[in-house]
VEXNU-375023 format. One record per residue: x, y, z of N, C-alpha, C in turn; chain. Coordinates in pm, whole numbers, plus 50000, padded with zeros to 5 digits. Layout:
<pts>
n.x  n.y  n.z  ca.x  ca.y  ca.z  c.x  c.y  c.z  chain
X  Y  Z  X  Y  Z  X  Y  Z  A
...
</pts>
This chain:
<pts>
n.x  n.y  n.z  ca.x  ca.y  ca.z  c.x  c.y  c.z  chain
50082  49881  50000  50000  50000  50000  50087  50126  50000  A
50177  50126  50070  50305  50270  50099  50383  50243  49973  A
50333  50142  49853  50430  50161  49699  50351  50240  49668  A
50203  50194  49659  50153  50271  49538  50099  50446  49603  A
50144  50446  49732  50098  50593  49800  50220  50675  49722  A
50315  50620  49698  50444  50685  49695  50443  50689  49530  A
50410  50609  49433  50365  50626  49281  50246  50723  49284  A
50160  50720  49359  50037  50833  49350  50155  50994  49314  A
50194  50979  49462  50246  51119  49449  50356  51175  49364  A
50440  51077  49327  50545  51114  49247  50490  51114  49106  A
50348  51011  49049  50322  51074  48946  50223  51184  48941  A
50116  51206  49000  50003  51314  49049  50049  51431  49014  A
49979  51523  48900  50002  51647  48871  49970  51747  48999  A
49891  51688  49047  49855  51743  49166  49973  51817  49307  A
50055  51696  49297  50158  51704  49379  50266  51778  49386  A
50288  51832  49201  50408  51883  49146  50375  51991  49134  A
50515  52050  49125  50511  52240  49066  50472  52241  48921  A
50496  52336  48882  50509  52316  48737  50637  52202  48646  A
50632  52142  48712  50764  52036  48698  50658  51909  48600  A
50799  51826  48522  50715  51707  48477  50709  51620  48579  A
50710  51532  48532  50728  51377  48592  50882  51385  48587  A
50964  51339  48730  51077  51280  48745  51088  51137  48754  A
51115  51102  48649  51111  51004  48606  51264  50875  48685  A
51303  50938  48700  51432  50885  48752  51427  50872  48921  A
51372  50948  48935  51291  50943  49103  51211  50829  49116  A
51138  50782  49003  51003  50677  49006  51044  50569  48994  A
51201  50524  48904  51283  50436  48901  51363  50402  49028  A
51392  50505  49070  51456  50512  49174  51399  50428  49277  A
51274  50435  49307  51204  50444  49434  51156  50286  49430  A
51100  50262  49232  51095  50156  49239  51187  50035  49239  A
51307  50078  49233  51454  49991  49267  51478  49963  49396  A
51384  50081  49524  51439  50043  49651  51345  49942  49674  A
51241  49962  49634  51108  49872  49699  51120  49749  49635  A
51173  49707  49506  51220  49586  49441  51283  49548  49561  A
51438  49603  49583  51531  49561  49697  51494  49493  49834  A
51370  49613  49850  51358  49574  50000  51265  49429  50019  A
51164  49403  49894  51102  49327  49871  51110  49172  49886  A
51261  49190  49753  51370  49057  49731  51394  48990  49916  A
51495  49134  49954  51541  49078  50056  51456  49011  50212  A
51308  49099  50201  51208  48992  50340  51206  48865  50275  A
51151  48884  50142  51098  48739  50127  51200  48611  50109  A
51324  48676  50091  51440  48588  50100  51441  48563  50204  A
51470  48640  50341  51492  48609  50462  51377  48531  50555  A
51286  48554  50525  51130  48490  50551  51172  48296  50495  A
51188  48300  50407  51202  48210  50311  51308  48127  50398  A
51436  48144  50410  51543  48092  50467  51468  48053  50625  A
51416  48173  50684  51330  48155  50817  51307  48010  50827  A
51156  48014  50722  51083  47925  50741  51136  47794  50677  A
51267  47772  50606  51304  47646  50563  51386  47603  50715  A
51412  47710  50775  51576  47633  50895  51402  47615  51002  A
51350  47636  51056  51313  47628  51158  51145  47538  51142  A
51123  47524  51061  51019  47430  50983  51092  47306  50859  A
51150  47345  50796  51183  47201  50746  51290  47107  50786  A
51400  47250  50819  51535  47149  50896  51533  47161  51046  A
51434  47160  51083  51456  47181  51267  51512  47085  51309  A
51539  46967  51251  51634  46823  51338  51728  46833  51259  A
51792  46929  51169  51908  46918  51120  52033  46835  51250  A
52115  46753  51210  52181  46640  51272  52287  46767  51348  A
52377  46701  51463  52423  46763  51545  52595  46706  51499  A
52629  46779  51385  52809  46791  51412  52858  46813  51421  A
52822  46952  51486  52946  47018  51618  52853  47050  51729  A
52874  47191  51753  52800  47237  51925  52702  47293  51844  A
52671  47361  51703  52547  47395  51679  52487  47275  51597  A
52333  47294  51603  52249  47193  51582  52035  47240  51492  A
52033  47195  51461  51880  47232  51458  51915  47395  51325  A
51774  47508  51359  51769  47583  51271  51910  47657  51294  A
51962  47666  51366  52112  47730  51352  52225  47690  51294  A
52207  47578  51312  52356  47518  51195  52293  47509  51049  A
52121  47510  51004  52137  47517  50882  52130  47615  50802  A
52068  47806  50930  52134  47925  50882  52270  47927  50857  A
52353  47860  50938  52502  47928  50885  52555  47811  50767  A
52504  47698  50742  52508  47654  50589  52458  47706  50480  A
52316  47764  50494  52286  47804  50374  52365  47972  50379  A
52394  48066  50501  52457  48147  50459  52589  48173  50413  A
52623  48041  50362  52782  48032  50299  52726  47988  50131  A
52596  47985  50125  52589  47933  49946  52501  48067  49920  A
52496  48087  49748  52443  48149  49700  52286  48220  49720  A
52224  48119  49790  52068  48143  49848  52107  48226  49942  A
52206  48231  50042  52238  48327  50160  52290  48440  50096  A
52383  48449  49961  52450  48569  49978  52374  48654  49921  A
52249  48633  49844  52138  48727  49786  52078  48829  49878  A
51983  48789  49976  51981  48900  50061  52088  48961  50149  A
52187  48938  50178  52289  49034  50202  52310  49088  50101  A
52338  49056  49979  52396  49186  49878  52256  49261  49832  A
52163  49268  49820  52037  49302  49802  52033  49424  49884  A
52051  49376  50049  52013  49454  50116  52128  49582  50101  A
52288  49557  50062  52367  49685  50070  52343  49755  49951  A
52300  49675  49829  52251  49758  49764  52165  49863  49773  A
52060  49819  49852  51917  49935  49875  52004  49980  50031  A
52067  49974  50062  52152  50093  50184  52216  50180  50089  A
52307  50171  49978  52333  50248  49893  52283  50355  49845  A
52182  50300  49801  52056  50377  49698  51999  50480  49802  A
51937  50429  49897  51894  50496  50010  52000  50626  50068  A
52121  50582  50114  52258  50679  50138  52264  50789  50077  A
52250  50725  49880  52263  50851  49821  52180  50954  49771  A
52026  50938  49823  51944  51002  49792  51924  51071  49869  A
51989  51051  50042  51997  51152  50128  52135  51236  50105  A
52209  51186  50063  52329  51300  50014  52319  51361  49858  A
52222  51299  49772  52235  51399  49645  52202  51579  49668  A
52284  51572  49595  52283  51748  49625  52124  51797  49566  A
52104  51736  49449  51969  51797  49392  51852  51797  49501  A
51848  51743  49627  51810  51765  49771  51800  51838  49844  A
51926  51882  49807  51938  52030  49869  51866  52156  49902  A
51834  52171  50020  51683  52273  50025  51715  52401  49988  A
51867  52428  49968  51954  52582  49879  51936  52580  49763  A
51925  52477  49715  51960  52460  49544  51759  52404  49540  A
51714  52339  49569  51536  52331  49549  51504  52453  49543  A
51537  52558  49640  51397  52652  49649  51520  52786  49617  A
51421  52846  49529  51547  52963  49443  51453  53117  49542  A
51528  53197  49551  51498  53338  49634  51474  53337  49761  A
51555  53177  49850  51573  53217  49981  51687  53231  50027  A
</pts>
């Protein structure tokens, strides 16, 4: 529901100055919400396989059960997706609070 509140307003003539559509903003926004998306349902996913399908995972060291088969699957490719997922959308996020075009000096002209 907070995607499409956030597509309302970024496309809504309503919302804008005399400005078009920023189009690169709408990409933008929809790249974080892709990101953030990927990475619950990955982690949800991994959740519910260690603690519902492998909960008797066998005991061959001191960890056992859903914990030894988080730190197996987070050494293969299924684990390293939502970690890199997620620094990606920390990225994206980072630099949209430091782009200068943000800037409330450079936005609003005659203050």
């Amino acid at each position: 529901m907070l995607f499409f509140q956030c597509m309302v307003a970024l496309l809504n003539p309503a919302y804008r100055r005399e400005e078009g559509v920023k189009w690169w903003l709408v990409f933008y926004t929809l790249a974080m919400f892709l990101f953030v998306t990927v990475y619950t349902t990955m982690n949800l996913h991994i959740q519910s396989m260690s603690f519902i399908d492998n909960r008797k995972e066998p005991d061959y060291s001191r960890f056992s059960g859903p914990m030894f088969y988080q730190m197996v699957v987070h050494k293969t490719d299924f684990g390293l997706v939502p970690n890199v997922v997620f620094n990606l959308n920390n990225w994206l996020a980072d630099s949209l609070l430091v782009n200068p075009l943000f800037d409330a000096a450079i936005t609003r002209s005659g203050v």
